[in-house]
C-alpha positions as CSV (number, residue, x, y, z in Angstrom):
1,X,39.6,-5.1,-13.1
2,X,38.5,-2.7,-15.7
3,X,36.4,-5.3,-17.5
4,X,34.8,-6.0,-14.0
5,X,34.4,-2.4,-13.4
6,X,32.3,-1.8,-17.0
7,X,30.4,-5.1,-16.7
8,X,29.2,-4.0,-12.9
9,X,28.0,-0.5,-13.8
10,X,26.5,-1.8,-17.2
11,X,24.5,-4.5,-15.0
12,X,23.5,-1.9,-12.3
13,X,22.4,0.7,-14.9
14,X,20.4,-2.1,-16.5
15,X,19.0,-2.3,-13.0
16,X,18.6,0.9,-12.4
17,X,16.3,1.4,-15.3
18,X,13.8,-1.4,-14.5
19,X,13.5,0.5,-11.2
20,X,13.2,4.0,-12.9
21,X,10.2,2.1,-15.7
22,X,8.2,0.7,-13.1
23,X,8.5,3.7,-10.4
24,X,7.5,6.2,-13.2
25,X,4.5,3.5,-14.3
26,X,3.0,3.8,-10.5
27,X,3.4,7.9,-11.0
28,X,1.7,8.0,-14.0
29,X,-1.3,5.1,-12.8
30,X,-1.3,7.6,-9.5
31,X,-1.8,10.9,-11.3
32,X,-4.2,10.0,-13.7
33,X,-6.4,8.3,-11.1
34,X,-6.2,11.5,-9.1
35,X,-7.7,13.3,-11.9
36,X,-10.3,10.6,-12.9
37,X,-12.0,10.6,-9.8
38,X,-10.7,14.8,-8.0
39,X,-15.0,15.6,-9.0
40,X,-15.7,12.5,-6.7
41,X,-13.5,13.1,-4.2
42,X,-14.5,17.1,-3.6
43,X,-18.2,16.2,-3.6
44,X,-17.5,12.9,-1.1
45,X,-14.6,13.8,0.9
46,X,-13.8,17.6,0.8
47,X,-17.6,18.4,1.3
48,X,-18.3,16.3,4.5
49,X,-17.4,16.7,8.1
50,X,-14.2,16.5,9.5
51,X,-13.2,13.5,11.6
52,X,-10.6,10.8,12.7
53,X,-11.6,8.2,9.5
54,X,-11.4,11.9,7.1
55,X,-7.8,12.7,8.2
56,X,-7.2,9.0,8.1
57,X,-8.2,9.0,4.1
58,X,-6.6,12.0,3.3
59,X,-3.3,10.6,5.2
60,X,-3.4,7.7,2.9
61,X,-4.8,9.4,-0.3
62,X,-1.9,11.7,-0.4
63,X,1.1,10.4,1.4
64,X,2.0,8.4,-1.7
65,X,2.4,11.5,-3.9
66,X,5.2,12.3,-1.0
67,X,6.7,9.2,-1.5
68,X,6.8,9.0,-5.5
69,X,8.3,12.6,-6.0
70,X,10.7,11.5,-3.4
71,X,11.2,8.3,-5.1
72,X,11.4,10.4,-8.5
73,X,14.5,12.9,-7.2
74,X,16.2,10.0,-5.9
75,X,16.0,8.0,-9.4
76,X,16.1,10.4,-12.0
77,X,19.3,13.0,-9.8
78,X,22.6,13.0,-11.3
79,X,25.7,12.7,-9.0
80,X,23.8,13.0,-5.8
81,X,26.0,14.2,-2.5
82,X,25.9,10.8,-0.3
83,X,24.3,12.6,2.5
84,X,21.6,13.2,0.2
85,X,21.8,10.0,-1.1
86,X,21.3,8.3,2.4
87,X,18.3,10.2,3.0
88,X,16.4,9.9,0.5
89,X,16.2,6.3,0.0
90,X,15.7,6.6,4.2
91,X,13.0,8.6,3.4
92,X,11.3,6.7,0.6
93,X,11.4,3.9,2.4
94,X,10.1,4.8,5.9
95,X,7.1,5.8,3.7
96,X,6.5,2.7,2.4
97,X,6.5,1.3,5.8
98,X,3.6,3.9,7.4
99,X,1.9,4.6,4.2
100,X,0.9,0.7,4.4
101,X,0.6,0.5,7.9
102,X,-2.2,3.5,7.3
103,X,-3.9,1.8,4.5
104,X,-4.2,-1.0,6.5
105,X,-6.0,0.6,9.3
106,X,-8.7,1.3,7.1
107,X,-8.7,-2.0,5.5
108,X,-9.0,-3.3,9.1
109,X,-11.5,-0.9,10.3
110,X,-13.5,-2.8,7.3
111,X,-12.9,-6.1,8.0
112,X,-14.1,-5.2,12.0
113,X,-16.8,-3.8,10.9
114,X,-18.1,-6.6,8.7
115,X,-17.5,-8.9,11.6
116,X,-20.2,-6.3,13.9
117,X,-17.8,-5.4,15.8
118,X,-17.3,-8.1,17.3
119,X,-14.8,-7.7,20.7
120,X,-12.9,-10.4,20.1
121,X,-12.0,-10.4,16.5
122,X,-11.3,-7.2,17.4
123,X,-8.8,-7.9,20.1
124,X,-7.3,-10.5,17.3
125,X,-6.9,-7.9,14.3
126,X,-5.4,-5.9,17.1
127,X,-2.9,-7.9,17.9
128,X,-2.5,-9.2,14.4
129,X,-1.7,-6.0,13.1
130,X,0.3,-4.6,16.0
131,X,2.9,-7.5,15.6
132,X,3.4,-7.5,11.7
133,X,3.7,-3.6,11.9
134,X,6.4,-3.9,14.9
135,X,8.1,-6.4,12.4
136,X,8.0,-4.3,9.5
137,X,9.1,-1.0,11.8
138,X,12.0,-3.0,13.0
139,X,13.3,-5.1,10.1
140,X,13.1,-2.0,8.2
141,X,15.6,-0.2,10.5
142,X,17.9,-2.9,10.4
143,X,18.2,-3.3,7.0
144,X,18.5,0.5,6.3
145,X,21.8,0.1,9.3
146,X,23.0,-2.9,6.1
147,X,22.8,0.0,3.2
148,X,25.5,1.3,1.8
149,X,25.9,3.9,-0.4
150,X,28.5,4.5,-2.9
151,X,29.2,7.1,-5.6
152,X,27.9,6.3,-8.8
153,X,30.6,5.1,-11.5
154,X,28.1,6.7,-14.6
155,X,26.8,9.9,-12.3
156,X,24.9,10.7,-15.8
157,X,22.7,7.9,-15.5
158,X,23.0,7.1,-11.8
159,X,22.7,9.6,-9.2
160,X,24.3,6.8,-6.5
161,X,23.9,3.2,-5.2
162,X,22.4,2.0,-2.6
163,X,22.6,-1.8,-1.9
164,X,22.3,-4.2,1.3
165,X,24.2,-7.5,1.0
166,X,21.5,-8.9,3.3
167,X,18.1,-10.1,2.8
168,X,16.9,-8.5,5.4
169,X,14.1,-6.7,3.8
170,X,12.3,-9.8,2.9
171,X,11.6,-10.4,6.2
172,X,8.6,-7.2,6.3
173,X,7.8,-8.6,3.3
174,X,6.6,-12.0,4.9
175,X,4.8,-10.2,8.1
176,X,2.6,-7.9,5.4
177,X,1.4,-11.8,3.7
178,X,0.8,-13.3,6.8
179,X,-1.4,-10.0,7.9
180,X,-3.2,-9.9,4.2
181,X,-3.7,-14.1,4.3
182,X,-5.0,-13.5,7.9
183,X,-7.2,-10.5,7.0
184,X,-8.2,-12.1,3.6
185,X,-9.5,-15.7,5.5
186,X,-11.4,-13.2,8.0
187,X,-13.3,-11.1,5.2
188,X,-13.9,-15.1,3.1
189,X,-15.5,-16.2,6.4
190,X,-17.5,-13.0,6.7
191,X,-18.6,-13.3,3.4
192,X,-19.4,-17.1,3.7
193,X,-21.7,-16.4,7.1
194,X,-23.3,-13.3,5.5
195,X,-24.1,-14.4,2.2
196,X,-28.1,-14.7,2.8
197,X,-27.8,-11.1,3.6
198,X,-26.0,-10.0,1.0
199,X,-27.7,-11.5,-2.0
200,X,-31.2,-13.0,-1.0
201,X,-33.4,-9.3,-0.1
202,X,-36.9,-9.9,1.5
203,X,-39.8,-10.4,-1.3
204,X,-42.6,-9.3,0.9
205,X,-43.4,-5.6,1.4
206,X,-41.4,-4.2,4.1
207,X,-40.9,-0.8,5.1
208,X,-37.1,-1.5,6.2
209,X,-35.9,-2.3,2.6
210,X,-34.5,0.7,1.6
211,X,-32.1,0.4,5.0
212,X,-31.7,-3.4,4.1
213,X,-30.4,-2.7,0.7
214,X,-28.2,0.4,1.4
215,X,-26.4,-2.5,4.0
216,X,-26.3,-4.8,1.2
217,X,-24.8,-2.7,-1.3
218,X,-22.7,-0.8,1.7
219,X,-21.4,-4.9,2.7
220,X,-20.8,-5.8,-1.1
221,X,-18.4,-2.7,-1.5
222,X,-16.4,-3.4,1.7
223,X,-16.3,-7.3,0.5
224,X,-15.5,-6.6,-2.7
225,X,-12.8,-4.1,-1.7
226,X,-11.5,-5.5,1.5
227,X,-10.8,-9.0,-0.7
228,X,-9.3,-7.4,-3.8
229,X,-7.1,-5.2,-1.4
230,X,-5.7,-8.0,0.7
231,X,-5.2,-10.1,-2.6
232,X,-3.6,-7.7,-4.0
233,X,-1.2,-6.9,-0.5
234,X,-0.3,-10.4,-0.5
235,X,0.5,-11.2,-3.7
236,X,2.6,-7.8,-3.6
237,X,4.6,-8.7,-0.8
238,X,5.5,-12.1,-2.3
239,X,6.4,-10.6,-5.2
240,X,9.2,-8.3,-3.2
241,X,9.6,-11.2,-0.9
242,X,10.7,-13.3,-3.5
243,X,12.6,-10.3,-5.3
244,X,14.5,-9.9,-2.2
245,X,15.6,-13.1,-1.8
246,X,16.5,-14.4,-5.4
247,X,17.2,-11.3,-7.7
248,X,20.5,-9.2,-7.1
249,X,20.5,-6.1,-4.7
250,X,19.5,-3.3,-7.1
251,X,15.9,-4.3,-7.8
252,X,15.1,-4.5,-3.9
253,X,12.9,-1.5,-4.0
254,X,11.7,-2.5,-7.6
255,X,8.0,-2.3,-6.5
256,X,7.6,0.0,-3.4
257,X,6.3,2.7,-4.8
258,X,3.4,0.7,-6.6
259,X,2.0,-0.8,-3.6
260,X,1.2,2.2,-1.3
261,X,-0.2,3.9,-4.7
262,X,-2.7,0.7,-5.1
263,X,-3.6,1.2,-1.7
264,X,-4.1,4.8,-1.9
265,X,-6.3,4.7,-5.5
266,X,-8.3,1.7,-3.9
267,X,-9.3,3.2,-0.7
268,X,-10.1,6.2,-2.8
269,X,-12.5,4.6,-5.2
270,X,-14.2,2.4,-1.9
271,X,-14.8,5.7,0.1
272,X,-16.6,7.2,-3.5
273,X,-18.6,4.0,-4.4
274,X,-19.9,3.7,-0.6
275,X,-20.6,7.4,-0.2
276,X,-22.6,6.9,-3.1
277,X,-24.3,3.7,-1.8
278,X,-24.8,5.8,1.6
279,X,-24.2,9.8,1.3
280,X,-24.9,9.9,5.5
281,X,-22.0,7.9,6.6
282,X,-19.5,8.4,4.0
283,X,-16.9,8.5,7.2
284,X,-18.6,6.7,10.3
């Protein structure tokens, strides 16, 4: 029993630390992006009007620095209280679960947008969205009902455990790649039907051009980002989709905290590049 004992903390400690590397690797990418582009963001975002798509950006732009200090108690606390525990891996992960639903407003917003508005891919990206985010509301709840915490046998090096003995956070995982494959397809097919205005600009004199080519560059940024954010979203959630089904329990929330700080650096960089492209409607 005692050679169990040793060989299960060893293997959870061993767990624990690949958490802790690539937790603190998202912290350090999320901080130094913050300081790379702060000048940007004053000038971009602090200077211009407030609105619904402002509050929205700084909702996303910041909730992730909640989320990785509360990520960072949890990992790096020695002999944490089990009420404390419980609520901070709660916590952490309820975060996860909004800060990508946020993100992916904006993302959608985009894609509409890129699609004119149109009423009935709008209804669809409604509906789309609506049901993965009840999916990844409820599975969520359920699988945080599975947890179960224990006292840590090596307090020094583990504050406490949390594991689930189901696989029930995988299923979130599969409603966020159906969503990005969905939204990805949608911004391909844009891109595909709108490609003539995108690349080929009129060779004749026309007083329009400078509006034509702040579209253009305004359309390539919202391409460019809206498909590197949903390739990115999918191949993130099959990465924890597949680590929730096939590795043990203690690497379950190995990549959280990386995904809602990609989202929040490239929505970030997006709103700078497109505010730069078109100072009038950096939030319209």
């Amino acid at each position: 029993m005692e050679i169990d004992t040793l060989a299960d903390a060893t293997t959870g400690a061993e767990q624990f630390r690949n958490v802790r590397i690539i937790t603190l690797s998202a912290v350090t990418v999320l901080v130094l992006d913050l300081f790379l582009t702060l000048n940007m963001e004053v000038v971009c975002v602090w200077k211009a009007p407030w609105n619904a798509m402002k509050l929205l950006y700084l909702v996303v732009r910041y909730m992730p620095f909640i989320d990785v200090t509360t990520a960072v108690i949890f990992l790096f606390s020695y002999a944490l209280p089990m009420h404390t525990c419980k609520g901070l891996y709660e916590f952490t992960s309820w975060m996860f679960c909004f800060g990508t639903i946020f993100t992916d407003v904006i993302f959608t917003l985009r894609t509409w947008v890129v699609w004119e508005k149109n009423k009935y891919i709008g209804f669809g990206l409604i509906v789309c969205c609506i049901t993965a985010w009840l999916v990844v509301i409820v599975f969520n709840g359920l699988y945080l009902k599975t947890v179960v915490y224990t006292i840590s046998p090596v307090p020094r090096l583990m504050g406490c455990i949390a594991t689930s003995p189901t696989t029930l956070l995988s299923v979130p995982f599969a409603a966020n790649m159906a969503l990005s494959a969905t939204m990805l397809l949608l911004m391909i097919i844009a891109v595909i039907s709108t490609r003539k205005q995108i690349i080929v600009m009129p060779t004749i004199p026309n007083p329009q051009l400078p509006i034509l080519q702040i579209r253009s560059d305004l359309l390539k940024i919202i391409f460019r980002d809206g498909i590197i954010y949903y390739i990115y979203t999918f191949l993130s959630a099959f990465v924890n989709f597949y680590v929730n089904l096939k590795l043990p329990p203690g690497y379950s929330s190995l990549f959280l905290t990386e995904g809602n700080s990609f989202g929040a650096r490239l929505s970030g960089r997006s709103t700078y590049t497109g505010a730069k492209a078109n100072p009038r409607h950096q939030f319209s």
